[in-house]
C-alpha positions as CSV (number, residue, x, y, z in Angstrom):
1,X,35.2,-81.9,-8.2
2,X,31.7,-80.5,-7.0
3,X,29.5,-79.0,-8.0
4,X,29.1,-75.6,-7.8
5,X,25.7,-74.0,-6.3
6,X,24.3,-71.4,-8.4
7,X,21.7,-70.0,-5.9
8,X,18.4,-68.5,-7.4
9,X,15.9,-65.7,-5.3
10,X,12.6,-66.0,-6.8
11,X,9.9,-63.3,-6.6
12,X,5.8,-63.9,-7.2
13,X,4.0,-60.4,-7.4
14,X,0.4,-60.8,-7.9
15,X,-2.4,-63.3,-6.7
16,X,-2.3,-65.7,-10.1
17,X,1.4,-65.9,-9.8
18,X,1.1,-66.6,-6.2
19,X,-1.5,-69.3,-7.8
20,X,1.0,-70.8,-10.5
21,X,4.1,-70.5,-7.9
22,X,2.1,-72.8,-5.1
23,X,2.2,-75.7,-7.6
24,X,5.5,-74.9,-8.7
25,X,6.7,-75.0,-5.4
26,X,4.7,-77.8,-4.4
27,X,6.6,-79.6,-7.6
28,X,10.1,-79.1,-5.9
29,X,9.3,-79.6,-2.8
30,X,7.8,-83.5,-4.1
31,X,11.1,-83.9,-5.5
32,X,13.2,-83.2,-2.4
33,X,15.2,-85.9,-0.8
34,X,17.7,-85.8,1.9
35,X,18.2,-89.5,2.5
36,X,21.6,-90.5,1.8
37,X,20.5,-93.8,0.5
38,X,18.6,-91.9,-2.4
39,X,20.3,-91.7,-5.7
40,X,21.6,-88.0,-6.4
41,X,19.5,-86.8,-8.4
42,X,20.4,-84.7,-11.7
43,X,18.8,-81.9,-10.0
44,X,20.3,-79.5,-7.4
45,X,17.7,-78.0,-5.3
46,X,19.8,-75.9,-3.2
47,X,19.7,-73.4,-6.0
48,X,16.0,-72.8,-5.1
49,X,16.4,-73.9,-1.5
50,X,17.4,-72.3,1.9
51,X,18.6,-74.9,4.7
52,X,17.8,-73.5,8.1
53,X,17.0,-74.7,11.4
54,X,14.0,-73.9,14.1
55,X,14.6,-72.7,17.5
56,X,14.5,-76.5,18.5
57,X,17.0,-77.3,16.5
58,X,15.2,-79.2,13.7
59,X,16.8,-78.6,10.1
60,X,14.4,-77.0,7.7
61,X,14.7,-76.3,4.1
62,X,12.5,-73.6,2.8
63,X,12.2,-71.6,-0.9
64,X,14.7,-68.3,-1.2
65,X,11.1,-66.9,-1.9
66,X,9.4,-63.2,-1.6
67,X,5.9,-63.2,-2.2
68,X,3.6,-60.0,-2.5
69,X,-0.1,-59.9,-2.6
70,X,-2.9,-58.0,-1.3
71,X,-4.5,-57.6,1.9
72,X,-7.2,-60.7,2.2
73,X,-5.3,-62.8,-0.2
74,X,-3.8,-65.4,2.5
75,X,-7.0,-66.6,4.1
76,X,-5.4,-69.3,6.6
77,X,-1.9,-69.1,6.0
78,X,-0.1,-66.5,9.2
79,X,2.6,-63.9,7.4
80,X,5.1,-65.2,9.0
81,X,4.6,-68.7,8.7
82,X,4.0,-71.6,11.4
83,X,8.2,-72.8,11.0
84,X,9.9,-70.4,13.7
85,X,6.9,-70.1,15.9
86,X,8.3,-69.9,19.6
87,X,5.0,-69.3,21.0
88,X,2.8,-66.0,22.2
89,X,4.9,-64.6,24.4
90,X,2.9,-62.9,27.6
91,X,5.3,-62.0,29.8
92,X,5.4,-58.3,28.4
93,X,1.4,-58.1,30.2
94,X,0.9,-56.0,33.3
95,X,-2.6,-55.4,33.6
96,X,-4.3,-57.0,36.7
97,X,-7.5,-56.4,36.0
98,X,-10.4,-58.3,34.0
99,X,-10.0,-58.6,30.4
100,X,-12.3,-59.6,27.7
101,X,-11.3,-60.7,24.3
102,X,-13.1,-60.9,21.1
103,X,-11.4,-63.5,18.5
104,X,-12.9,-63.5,15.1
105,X,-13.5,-67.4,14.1
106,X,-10.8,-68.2,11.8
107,X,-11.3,-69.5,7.9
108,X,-11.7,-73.3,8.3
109,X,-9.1,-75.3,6.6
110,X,-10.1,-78.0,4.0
111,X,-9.1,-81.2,4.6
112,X,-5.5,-81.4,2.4
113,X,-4.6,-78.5,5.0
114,X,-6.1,-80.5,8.0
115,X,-3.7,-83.5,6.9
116,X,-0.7,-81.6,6.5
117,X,-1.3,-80.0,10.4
118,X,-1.8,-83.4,11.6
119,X,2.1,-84.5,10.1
120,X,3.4,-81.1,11.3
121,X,2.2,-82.6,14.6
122,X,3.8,-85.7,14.1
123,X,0.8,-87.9,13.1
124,X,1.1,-90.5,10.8
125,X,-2.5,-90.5,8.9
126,X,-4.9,-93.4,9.1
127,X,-3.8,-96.9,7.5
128,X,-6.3,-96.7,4.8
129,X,-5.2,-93.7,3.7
130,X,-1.8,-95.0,2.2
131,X,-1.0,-98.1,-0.5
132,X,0.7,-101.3,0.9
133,X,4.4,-99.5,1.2
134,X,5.2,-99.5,4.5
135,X,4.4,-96.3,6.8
136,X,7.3,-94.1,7.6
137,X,8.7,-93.5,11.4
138,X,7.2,-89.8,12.0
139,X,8.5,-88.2,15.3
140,X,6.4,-85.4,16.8
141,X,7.5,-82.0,16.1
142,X,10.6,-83.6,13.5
143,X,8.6,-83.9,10.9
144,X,11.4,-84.4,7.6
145,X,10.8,-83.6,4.1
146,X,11.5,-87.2,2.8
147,X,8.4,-87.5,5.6
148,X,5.9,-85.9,4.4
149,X,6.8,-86.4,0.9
150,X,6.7,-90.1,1.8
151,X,3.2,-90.1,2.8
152,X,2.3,-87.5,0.4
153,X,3.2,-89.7,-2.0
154,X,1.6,-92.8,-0.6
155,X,-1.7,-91.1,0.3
156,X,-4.4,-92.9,-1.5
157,X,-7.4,-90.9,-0.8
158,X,-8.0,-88.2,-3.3
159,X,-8.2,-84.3,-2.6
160,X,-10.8,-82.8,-4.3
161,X,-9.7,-79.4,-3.7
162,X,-11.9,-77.7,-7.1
163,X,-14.3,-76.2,-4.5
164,X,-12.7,-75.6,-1.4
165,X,-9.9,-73.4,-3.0
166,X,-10.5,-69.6,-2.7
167,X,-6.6,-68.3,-2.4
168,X,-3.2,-70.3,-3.3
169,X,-2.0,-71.1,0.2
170,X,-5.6,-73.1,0.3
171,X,-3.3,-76.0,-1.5
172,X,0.4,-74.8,-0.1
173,X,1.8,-77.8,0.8
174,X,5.4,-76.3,2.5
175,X,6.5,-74.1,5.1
176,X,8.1,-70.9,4.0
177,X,10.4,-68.4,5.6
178,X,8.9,-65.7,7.8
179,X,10.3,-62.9,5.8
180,X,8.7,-65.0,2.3
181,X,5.2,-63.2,2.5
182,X,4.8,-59.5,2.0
183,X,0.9,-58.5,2.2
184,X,-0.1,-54.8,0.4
185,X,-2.5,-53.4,2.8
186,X,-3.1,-50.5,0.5
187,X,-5.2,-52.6,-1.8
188,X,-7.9,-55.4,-1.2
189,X,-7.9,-58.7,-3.0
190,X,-11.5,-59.2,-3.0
191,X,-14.4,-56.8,-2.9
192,X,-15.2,-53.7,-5.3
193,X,-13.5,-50.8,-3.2
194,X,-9.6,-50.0,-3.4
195,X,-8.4,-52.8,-5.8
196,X,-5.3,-53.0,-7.8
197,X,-6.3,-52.5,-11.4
198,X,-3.8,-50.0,-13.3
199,X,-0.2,-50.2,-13.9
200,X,0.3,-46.8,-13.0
201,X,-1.1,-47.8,-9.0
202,X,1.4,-50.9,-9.3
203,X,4.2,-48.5,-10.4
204,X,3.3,-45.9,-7.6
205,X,3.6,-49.0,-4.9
206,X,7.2,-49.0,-4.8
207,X,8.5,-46.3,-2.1
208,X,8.2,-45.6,1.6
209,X,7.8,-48.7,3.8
210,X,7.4,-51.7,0.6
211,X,10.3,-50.2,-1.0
212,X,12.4,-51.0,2.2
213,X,10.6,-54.0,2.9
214,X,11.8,-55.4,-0.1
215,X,14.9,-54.6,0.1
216,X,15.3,-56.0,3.7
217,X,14.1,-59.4,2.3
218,X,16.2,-59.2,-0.5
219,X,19.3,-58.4,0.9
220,X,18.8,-61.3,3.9
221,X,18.4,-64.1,1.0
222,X,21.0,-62.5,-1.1
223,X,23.7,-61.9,1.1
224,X,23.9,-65.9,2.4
225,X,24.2,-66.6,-1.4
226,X,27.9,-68.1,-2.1
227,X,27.1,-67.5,-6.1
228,X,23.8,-65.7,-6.6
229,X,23.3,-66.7,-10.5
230,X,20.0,-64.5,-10.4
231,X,16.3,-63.7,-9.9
232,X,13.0,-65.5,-11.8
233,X,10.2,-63.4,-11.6
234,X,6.6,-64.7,-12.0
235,X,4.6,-61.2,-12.1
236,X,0.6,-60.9,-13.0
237,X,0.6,-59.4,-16.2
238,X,-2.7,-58.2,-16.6
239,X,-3.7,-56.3,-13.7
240,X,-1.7,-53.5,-11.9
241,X,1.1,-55.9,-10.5
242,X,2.3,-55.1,-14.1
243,X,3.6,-51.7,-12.8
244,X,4.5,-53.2,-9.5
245,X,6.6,-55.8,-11.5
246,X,8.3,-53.4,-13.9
247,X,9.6,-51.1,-11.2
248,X,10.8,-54.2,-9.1
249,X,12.7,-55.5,-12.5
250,X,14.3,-52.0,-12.6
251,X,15.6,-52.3,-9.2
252,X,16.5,-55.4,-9.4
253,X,18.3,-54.4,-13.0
254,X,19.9,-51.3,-11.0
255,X,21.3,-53.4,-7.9
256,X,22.4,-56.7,-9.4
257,X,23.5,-55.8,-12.5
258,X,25.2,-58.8,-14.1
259,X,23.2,-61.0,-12.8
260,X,20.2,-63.1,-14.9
261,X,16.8,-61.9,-14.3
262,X,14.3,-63.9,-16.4
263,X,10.8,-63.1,-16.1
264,X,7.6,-64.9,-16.6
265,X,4.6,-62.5,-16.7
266,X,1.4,-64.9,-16.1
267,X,-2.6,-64.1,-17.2
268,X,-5.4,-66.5,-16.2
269,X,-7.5,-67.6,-18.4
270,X,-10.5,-65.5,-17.3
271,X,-10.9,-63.2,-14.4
272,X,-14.2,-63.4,-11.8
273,X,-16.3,-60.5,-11.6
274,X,-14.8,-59.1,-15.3
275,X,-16.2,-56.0,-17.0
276,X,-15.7,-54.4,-20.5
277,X,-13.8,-51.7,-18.0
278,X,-11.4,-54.2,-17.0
279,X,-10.8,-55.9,-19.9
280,X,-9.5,-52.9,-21.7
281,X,-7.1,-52.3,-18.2
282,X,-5.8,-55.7,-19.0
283,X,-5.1,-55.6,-22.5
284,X,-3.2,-51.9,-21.6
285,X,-1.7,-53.8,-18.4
286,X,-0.4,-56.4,-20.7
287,X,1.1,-54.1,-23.3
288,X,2.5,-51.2,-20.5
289,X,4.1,-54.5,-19.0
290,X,5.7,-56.8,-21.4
291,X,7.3,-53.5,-23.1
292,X,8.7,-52.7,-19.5
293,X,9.5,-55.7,-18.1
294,X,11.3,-57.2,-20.9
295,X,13.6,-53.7,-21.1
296,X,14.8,-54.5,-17.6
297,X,15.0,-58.3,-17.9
298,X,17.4,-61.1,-19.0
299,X,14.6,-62.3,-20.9
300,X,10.5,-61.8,-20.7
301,X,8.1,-64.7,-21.2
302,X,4.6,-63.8,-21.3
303,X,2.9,-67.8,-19.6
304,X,-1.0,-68.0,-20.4
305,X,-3.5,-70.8,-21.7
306,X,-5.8,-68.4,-23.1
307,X,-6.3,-68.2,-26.5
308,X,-4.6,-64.2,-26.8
309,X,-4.1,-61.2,-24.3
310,X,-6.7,-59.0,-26.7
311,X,-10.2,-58.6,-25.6
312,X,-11.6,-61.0,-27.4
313,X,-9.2,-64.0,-27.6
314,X,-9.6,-67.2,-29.0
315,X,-10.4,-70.3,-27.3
316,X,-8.5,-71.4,-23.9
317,X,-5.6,-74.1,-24.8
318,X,-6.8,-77.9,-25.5
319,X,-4.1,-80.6,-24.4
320,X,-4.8,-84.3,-25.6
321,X,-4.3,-85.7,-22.5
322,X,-5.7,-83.3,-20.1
323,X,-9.0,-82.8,-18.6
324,X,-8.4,-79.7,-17.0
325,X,-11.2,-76.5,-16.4
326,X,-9.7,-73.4,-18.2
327,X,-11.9,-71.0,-15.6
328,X,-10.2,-72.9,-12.6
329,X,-7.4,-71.0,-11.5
330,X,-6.5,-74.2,-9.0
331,X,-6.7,-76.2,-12.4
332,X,-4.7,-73.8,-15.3
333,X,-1.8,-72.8,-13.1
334,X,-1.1,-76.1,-12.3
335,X,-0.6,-76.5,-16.0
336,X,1.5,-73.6,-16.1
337,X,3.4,-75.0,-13.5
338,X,4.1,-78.0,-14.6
339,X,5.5,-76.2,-18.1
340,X,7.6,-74.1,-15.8
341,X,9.2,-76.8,-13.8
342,X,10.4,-78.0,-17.5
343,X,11.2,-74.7,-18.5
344,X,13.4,-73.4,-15.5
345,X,15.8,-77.0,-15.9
346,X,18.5,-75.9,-17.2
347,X,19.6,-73.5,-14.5
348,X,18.5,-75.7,-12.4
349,X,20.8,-79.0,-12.9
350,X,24.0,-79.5,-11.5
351,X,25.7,-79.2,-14.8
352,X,23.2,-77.0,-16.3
353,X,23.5,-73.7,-18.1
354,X,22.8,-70.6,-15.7
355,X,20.2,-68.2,-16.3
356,X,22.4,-65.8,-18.1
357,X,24.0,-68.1,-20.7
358,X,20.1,-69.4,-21.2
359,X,19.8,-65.8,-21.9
360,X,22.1,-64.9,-24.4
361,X,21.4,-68.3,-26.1
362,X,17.4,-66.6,-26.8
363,X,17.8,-62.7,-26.5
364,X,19.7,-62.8,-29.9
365,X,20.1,-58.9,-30.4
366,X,18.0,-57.6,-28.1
367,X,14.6,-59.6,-28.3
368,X,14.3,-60.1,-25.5
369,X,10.4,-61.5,-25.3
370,X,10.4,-65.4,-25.9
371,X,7.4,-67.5,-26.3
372,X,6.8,-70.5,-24.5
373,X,5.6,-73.8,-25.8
374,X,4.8,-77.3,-23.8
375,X,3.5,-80.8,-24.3
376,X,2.0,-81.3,-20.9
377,X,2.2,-84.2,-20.6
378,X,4.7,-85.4,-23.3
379,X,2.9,-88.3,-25.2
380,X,5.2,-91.5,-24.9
381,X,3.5,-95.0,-24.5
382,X,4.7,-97.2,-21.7
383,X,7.6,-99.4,-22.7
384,X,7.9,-97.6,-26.1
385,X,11.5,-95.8,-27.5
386,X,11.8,-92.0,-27.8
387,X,12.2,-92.7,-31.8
388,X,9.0,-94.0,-31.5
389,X,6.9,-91.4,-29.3
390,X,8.5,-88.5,-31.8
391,X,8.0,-90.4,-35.2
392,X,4.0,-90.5,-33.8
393,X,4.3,-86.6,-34.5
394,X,6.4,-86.2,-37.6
395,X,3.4,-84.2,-38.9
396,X,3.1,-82.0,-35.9
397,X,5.1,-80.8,-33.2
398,X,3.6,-82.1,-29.9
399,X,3.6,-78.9,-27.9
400,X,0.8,-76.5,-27.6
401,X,1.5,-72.5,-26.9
402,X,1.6,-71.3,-23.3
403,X,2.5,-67.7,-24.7
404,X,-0.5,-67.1,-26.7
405,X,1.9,-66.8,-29.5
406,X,1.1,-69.9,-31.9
407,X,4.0,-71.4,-34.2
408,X,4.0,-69.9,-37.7
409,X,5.2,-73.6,-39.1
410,X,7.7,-71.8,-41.4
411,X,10.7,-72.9,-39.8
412,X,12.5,-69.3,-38.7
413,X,13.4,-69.0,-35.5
414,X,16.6,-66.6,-33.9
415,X,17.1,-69.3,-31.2
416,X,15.4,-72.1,-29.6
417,X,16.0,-74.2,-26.4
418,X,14.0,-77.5,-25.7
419,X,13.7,-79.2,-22.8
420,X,12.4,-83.2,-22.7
421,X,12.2,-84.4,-18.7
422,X,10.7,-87.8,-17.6
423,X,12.0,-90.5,-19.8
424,X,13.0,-92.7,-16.7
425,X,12.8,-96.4,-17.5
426,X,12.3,-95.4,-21.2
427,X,14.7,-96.1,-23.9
428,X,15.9,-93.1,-26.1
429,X,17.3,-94.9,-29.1
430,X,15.8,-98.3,-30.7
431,X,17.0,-101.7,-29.8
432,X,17.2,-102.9,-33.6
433,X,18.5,-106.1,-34.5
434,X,21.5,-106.6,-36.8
435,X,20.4,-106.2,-40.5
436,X,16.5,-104.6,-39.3
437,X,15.8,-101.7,-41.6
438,X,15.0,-98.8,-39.1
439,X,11.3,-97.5,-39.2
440,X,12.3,-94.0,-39.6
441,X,15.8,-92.2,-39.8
442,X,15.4,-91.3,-35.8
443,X,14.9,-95.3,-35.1
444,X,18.9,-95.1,-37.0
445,X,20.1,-92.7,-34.4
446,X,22.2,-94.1,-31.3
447,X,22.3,-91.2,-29.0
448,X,19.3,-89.0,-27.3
449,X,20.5,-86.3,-28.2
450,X,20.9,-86.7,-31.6
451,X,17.1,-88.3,-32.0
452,X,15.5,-85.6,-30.3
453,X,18.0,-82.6,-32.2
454,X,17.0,-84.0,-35.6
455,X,13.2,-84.4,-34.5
456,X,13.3,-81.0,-33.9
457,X,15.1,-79.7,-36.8
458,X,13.0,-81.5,-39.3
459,X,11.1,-78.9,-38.5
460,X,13.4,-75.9,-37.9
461,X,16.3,-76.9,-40.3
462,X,18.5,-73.7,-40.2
463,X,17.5,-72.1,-36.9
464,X,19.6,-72.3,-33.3
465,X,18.9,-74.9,-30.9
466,X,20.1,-76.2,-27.6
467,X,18.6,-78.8,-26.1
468,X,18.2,-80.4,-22.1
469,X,17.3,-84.2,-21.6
470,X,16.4,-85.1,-17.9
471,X,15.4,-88.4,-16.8
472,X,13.6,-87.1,-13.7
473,X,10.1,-86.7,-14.0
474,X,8.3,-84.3,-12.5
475,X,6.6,-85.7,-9.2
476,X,3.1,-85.2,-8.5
477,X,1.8,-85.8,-4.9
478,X,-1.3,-84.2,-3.3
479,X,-2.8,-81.8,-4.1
480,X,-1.9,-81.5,-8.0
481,X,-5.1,-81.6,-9.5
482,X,-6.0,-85.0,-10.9
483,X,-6.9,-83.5,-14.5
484,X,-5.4,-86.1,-16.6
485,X,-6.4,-88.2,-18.9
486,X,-7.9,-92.2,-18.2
487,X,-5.3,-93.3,-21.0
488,X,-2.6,-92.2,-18.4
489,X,-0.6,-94.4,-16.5
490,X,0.6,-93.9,-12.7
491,X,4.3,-92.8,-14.1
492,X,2.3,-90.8,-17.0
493,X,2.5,-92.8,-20.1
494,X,0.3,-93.5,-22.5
495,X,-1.5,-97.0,-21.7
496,X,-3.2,-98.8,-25.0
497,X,-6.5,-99.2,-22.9
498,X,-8.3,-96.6,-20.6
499,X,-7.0,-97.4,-16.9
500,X,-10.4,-98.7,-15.0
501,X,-12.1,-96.1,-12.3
502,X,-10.2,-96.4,-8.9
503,X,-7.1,-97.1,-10.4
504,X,-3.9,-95.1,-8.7
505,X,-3.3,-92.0,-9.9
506,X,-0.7,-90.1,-11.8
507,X,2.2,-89.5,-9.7
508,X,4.8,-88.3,-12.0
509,X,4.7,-86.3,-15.5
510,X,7.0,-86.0,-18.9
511,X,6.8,-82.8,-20.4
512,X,8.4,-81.3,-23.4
513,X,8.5,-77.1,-23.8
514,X,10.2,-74.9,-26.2
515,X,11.6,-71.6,-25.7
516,X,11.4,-69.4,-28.7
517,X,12.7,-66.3,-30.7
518,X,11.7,-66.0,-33.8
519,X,9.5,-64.1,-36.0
520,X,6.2,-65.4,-34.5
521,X,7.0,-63.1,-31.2
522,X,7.1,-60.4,-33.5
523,X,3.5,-61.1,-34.9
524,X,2.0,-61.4,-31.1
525,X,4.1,-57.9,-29.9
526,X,2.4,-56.5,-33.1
527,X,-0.8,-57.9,-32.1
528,X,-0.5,-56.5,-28.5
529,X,0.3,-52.7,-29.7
530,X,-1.7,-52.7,-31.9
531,X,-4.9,-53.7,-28.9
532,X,-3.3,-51.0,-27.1
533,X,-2.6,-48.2,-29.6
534,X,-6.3,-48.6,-30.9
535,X,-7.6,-47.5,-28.2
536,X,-8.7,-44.0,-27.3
537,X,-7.5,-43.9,-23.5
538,X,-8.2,-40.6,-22.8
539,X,-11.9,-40.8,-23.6
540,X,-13.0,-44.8,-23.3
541,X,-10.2,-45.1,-20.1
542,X,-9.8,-42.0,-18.4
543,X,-9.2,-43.7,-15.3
544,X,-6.8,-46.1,-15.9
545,X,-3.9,-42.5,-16.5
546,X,-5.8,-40.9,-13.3
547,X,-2.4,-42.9,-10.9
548,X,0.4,-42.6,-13.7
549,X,1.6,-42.9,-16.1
550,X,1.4,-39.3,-17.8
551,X,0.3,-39.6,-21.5
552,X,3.5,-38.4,-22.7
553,X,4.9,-41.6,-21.2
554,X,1.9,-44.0,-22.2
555,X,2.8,-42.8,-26.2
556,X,6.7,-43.2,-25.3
557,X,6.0,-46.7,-23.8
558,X,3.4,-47.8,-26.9
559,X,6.0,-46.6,-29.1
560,X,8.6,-48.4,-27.5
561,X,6.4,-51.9,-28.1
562,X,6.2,-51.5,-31.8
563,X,10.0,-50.5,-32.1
564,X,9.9,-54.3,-30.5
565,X,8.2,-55.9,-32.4
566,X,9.8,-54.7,-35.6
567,X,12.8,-56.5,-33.8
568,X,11.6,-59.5,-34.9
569,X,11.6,-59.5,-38.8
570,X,14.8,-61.2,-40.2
571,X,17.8,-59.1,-40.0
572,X,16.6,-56.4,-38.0
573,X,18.4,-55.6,-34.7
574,X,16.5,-53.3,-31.8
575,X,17.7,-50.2,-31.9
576,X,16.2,-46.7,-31.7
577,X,17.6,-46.4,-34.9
578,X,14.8,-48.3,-36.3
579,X,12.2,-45.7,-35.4
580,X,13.0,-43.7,-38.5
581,X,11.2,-47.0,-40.7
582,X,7.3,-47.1,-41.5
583,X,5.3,-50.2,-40.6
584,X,3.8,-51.9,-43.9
């Protein structure tokens, strides 16, 4: 029997998400293959993927993707992409007489974007750029994805990308569909004029001519869906794509009701060119956003490595094994990405949950925030058991928060779903010898499964949990960041000795993440109306109501926050009911 193709639209509103969704995309497309020699892989990436062809007949495969930014935000990459390009077209021109043209000199490309033109022209780069493998057959103007990921993968030279990367399609490494990009021309991604700042100016974006441009795209990558299981949404949280995204997750709420819409609202560590001013907009972005984009969601999950969403949060995230600069956005969404390509499995696989039962498994009577936690990258030493990698943290969980939201270590939680990826050529149980007294009860176990579900519930004994093993590893080719640690093998497992300089990179990744609800969420929704309530807005941010909302709505929407996170203490279900109880 096959499998059936649960086809996913994805949406990325907002420059950072753009950011996080370039690697993420860049993740899938390293882990395409078309070759029927391949091994199928436990992955099915039509559910992200389009397959479509170019006016020469070539067979492309490109994300079901809409992406919204701001005018200046794409620097060398066209609107409408370089896939379908028949050519300038001149015939329309009558004028005999003389012309003269002024062409403004175009952003120069750095040199991962020089490469990739050179394949797209059916170049095969320079010997010394690859390892001993064999160079693929490359014919101009076919360029194949098990092509360039081929020499992607083999390419030994080393992007350095830290300084050459000013937007996120500086490091896009795949073609996308020429209705993907949709630019705001209303609002300007750098300089100090006409910027995007308040929710209420991202709410007010949605009508006239971006309303229907939306929901042209929509409908052309919905309609050619045979089983549309839903939308993921990565939306900026902390600026005014906040609005933008909480009127989009209405719509979408409103027109494909039924279907999952799980949303990931994403904060940078640190924004450039930051005032006091702004930091109180993003701390009333945040709260006007998560309050209104969880209501018209499957399930909101704030993503950040800073330390909180307040003004003054603690310090960025620390990973054992990563090197990675918090004020990099190249660097910390590539982090982020790599927790999401572990977090979005299981609707993902070919026998996977969809995104609705992943849903009701966490939104456990209407909480429907989740935090997110991740061990990027998993700790395992090469040639070691999974008994043995977990028994190295019986005294701590190896995942670090990506929410903001740390663990409370009290073992409540409503519902929990954790997802281990990139065991390949790893055992999962021990190999013990007739007689051997096991090392620990999890070296006693004889099924995956069972070794990682009681790691985990050692420490949450009584609480729900579901759990998603996947050999796979996530690939890394050019241009992930090369942020990890020395002690890190190619295949991303621990070595007992630092790997000399020079040595090959990593080129795949485990990772561990958690999905939570549990009383923790309610602390950090707490936290985050209380930020917001503090504050005086009508005399310290008179500005910020000056586009919408009115106040009446500002106190409806606070009010609605707390309501949330009193949602969150045991045995309480959201309801408006609840408003009648006092906070202690």
């Amino acid at each position: 029997m096959s499998n059936v193709c649960r086809e996913v639209v994805t949406l990325q509103l907002g420059h950072y998400s753009n950011f996080v969704g370039t690697h993420w995309w860049n993740l899938q497309d390293a882990s395409l293959s078309y070759d029927p020699e391949t091994p199928p892989s436990e992955i099915q990436s039509d559910v992200l993927f389009r397959e479509g062809q170019t006016p020469g007949g070539h067979v492309t495969h490109t994300p079901r993707l809409i992406a919204m930014d701001l005018k200046g935000s794409l620097r060398t990459l066209r609107q409408e992409g370089n896939l379908y390009d028949a050519g300038t077209d001149t015939s329309a021109a009558t004028w005999e007489g003389s012309l003269m043209m002024h062409k403004e000199s175009p952003p120069q490309k750095n040199s991962f974007l020089e490469d990739l033109d050179r394949m797209d022209k059916g170049e095969i780069l320079a010997q010394d750029d690859f390892y001993s493998s064999p160079r693929p057959h490359c014919s101009a103007g076919a360029v194949s994805v098990d092509t360039v990921n081929s020499q992607l993968a083999r390419v030994q030279k080393g992007y350095r990308l830290e300084g050459s990367v000013k937007v996120w399609s500086d490091f896009l490494r795949i073609h996308l569909h020429p209705r993907s990009v949709s630019v705001i021309h209303q609002y300007n991604h750098d300089g100090e004029a006409h910027r995007l700042e308040t929710f209420g100016q991202g709410e007010g974006l949605l009508q006239g001519p971006l309303l229907e441009q939306l929901e042209d795209k929509l409908h052309f990558f919905v309609e050619e869906c045979d089983y549309l299981q839903g939308f993921q949404v990565f939306c900026d949280l902390a600026d005014g794509f906040a609005g933008l995204g909480s009127k989009v997750t209405e719509m979408l709420q409103d027109s494909y009701g039924g279907r999952g819409i799980l949303t990931w609202g994403l904060a940078p560590v640190s924004h450039p060119d930051t005032t006091p001013m702004k930091e109180l907009y993003h701390v009333l972005n945040c709260a006007l956003g998560t309050v209104n984009m969880a209501a018209n969601s499957s399930f909101f999950c704030p993503l950040t490595l800073r330390g909180g969403l307040g003004r003054r949060p603690s310090s960025p995230v620390a990973f054992p094994h990563l090197n990675y600069d918090p004020s990099l956005w190249y660097h910390s969404s590539s982090v982020l990405a790599l927790a999401l390509d572990a977090l979005t499995l299981p609707y993902r696989l070919k026998d996977g949950a969809p995104m609705w039962q992943m849903a009701d498994t966490l939104a456990v009577s209407g909480r429907k925030v989740v935090a997110a936690y991740g061990a990027v990258p998993f700790p395992m030493m090469h040639g070691a058991a999974l008994p043995d990698a977990l028994s190295a943290c019986a005294d701590a969980l190896p995942w670090k928060p990506l929410s903001a939201c740390p663990e409370p270590g009290d073992g409540r939680c409503y519902g929990q779903l954790v997802t281990l990826r990139g065991f390949e050529g790893q055992r999962l149980t021990s190999s013990l010898a007739p007689g051997t007294q096991p090392a620990t009860p999890l070296h006693d176990l004889h099924r995956g499964e069972d070794v990682l579900e009681s790691y985990v519930r050692s420490f949450y004994p009584r609480s729900p949990l579901a759990l998603q093993l996947v050999s796979t590893p996530s690939a890394l080719t050019p241009p992930f960041p090369q942020i990890f640690s020395h002690f890190l093998g190619p295949r991303g497992f621990l070595q007992s000795q630092p790997l000399p300089p020079g040595s090959r990179a990593v080129s795949l990744a485990p990772v561990m993440t958690s999905l939570q609800s549990g009383p923790a969420v309610g602390s950090w929704l707490s936290q985050l109306h209380s930020g917001a309530g503090a504050l005086d807005i009508r005399r310290s941010a008179p500005s910020f109501l000056s586009q919408g909302p009115e106040m009446s709505d500002y106190k409806d929407a606070l009010e609605e926050l707390r309501l949330l996170g009193r949602c969150y203490r045991d045995g309480t279900m959201c309801s408006s009911s609840s408003s009648e109880d006092n906070d202690d």
